[in-house]
C-alpha positions in Angstrom: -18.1 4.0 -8.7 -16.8 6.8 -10.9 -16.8 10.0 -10.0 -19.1 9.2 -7.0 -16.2 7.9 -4.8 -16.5 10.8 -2.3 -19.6 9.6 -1.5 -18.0 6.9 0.8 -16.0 8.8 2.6 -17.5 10.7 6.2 -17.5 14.4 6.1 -14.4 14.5 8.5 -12.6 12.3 5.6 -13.2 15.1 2.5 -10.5 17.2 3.3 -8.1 15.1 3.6 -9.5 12.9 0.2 -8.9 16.2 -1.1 -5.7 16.8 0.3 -4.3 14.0 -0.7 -5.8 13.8 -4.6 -4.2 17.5 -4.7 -0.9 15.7 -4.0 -1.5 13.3 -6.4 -1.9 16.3 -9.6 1.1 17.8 -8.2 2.9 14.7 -8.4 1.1 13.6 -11.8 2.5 16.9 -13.3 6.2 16.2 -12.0 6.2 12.9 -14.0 4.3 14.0 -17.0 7.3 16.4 -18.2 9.8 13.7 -18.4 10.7 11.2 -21.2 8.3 9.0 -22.9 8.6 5.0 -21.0 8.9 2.1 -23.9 6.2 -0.4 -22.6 7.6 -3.5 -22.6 4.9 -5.7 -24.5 4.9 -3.5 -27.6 7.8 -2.2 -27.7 5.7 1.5 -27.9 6.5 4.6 -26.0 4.0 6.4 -23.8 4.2 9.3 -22.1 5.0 8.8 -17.9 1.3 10.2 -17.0 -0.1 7.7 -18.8 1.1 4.8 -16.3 0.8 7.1 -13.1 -2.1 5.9 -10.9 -3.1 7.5 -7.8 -3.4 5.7 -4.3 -3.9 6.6 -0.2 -6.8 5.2 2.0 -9.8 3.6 2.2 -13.0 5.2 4.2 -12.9 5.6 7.5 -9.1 5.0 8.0 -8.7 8.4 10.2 -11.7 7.2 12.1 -9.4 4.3 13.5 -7.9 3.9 16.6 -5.3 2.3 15.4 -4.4 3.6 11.6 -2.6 0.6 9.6 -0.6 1.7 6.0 0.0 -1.2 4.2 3.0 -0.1 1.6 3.3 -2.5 -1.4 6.5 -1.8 -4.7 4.2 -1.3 -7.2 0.8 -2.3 -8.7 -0.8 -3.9 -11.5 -2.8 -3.0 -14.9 -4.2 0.4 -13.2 -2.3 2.9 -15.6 -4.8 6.1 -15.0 -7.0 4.5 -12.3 -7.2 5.3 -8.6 -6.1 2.5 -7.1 -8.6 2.7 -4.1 -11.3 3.0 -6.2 -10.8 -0.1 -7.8 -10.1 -1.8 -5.4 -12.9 -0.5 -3.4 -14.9 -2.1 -6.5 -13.1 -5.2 -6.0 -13.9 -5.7 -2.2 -17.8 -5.0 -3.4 -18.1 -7.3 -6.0 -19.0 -11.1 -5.7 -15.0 -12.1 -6.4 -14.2 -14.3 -4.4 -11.4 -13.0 -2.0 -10.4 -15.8 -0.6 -8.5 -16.8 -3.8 -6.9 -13.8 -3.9 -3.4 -14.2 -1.8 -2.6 -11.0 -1.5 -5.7 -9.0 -0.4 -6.5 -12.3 2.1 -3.6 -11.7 3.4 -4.1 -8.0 3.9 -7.1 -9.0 5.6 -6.1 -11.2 7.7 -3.7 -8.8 9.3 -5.9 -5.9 9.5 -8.3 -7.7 11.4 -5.7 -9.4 13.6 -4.4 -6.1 14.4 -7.5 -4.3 15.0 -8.6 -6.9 17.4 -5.1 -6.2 19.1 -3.9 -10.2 18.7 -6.7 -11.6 20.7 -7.4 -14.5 18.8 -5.3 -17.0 16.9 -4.9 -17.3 13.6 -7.4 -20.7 13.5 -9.9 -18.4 15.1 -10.4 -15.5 12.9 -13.0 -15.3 9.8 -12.0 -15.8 6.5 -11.1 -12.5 4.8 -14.6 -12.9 2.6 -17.1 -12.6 4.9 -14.7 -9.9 7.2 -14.5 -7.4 3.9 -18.6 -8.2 3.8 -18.9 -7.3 7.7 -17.0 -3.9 7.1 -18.4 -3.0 3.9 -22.0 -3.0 5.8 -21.0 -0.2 7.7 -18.5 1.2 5.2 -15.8 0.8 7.6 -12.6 -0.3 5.8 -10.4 2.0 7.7 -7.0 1.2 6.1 -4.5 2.9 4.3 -2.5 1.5 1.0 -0.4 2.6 -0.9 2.6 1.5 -3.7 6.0 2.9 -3.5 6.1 3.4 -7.2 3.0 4.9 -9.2 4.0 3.5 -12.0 1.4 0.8 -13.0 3.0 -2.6 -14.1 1.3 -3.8 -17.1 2.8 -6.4 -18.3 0.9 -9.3 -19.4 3.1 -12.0 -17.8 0.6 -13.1 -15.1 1.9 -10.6 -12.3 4.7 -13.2 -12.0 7.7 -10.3 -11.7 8.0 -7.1 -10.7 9.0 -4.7 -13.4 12.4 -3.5 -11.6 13.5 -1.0 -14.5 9.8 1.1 -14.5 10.2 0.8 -10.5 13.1 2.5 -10.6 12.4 5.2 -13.7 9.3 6.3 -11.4 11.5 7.3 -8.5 14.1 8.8 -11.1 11.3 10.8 -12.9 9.8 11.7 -9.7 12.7 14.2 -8.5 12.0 13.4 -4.8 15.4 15.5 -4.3 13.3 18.8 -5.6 10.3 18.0 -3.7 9.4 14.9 -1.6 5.8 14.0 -2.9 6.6 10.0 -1.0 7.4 11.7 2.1 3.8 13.8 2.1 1.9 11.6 1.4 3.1 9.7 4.3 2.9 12.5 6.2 -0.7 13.1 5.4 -2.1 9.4 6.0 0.3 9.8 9.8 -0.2 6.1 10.1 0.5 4.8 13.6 1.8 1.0 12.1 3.1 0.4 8.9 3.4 -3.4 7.3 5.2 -3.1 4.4 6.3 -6.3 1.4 9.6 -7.2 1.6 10.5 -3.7 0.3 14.2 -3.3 1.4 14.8 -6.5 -0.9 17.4 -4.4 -3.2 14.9 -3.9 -6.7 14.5 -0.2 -5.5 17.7 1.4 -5.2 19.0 1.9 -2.1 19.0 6.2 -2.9 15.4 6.2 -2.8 14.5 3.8 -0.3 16.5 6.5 1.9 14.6 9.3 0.0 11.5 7.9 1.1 12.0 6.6 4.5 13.4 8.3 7.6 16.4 6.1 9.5 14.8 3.2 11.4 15.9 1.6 14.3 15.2 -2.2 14.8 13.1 -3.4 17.7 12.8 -6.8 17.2 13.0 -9.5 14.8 12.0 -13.2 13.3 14.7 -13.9 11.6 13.7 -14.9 7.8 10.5 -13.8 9.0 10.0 -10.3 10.0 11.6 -7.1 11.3 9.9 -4.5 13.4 11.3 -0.9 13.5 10.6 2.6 14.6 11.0 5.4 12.2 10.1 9.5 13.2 7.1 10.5 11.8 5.3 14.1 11.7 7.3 14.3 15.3 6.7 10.4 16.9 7.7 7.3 17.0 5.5 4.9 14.6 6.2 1.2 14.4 7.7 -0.5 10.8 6.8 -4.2 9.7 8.7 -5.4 6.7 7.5 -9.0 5.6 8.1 -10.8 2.7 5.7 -9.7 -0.6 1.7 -10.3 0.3 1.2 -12.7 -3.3 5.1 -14.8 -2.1 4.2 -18.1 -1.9 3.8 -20.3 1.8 1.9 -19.9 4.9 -0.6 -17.1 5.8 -0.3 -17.8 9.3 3.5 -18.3 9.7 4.9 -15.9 7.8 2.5 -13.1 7.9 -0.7 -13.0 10.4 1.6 -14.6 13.2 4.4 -12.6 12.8 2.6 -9.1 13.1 0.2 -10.9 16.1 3.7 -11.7 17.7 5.8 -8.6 17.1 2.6 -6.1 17.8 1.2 -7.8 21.3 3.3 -10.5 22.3 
């Protein structure tokens, strides 16, 4: 798909494609002027740009009438990708997505929120053959994207985040001089959010305040789930923080349920 990923976006989508890979260059060239990161497996240094990967949203996600951001802490072994690209490439292949926790899961509550909680969890499709449904009309029509852009490469299975690299991306960043988190929120204006357990303490609290406005809390499920409100581009939007997508249980209890329960119930 290289280099022909505009292709899948509709002609009202360009802009802001463009819009948001501008961002992206601004923020690339922020990072690239700082110190070199020692990667962890070989003990080498490389310079910050060549972990930064690029995120944002998937086609037709401003053609939605209700526009989901899902916001993750970081991703894995896409160091100079574009993380919707790949993934993009991903959700077209033959891999089988029903083995993969964390984009099932994704799934599962994109459809269960597009369908505004209509049907219980036993009742929806499995993730597979919905991502083969969409991809027919090219209709994704989602958001994602990491809080850090600092790809986590670490060949330990994807068992742990990489706390320290987390944390050097925001420091590197210099969201103080210019907030590049903030506009890219901003320019995806997402009317829900569902985010992975990211108020868990690995990113310091500083930046976690850098890049979200105060919330208020709505409603919770305790353990579970919290929903919250937070001001956005001058409105209310809704927040729902859940444990990590890949954490081990229950699809249905602690994730499609949850957002089914906090969103319609």
């Amino acid at each position: 798909m290289k280099n022909n990923i505009s292709s899948y976006y509709p002609t009202n989508e360009i802009e802001m494609r463009i819009k948001l890979m501008s961002l992206m260059d601004d923020w690339r060239n922020e990072i690239s002027i700082k110190e070199k990161i020692v990667f962890h497996d070989d003990n080498k240094k490389y310079s910050p740009e060549e972990y930064f990967y690029t995120d944002g949203f998937f086609p037709n996600y401003y053609n939605q009438d209700i526009k989901i951001l899902f916001i993750a802490r970081e991703a894995r072994y896409c160091s100079g990708e574009d993380f919707i690209e790949i993934s993009l490439d991903y959700f077209k292949s033959d891999a089988a997505i029903n083995n993969s926790v964390f984009w099932r899961r994704v799934f599962y509550m994109l459809y269960g929120i597009r369908t505004k909680g209509q049907y219980k969890y036993e009742d929806i499709p499995y993730p597979y053959d919905f991502i083969k449904e969409i991809d027919k009309s090219n209709n994704y029509g989602f958001a994602f994207m990491n809080m850090s852009k600092y790809s986590n490469d670490r060949d330990d299975g994807g068992k742990k985040a990489d706390v320290s690299l987390m944390n050097q991306f925001f420091e590197d960043s210099n969201l103080t001089k210019r907030n590049f988190f903030k506009e890219e929120l901003e320019l995806l204006n997402p009317d829900i959010i569902i985010t992975a357990n990211l108020w868990d303490g690995k990113i310091k609290e500083e930046y976690m305040n850098l890049c979200f406005n105060k919330r208020e809390t709505l409603k919770q499920i305790d353990g579970i789930a919290n929903l919250s409100s937070m001001e956005l581009n001058n409105r209310k939007i809704k927040i729902i923080d859940l444990y990590h997508f890949s954490m081990p249980g229950s699809d249905k209890e602690y994730y499609y349920d949850p957002v089914i329960n906090l969103l319609f119930k």
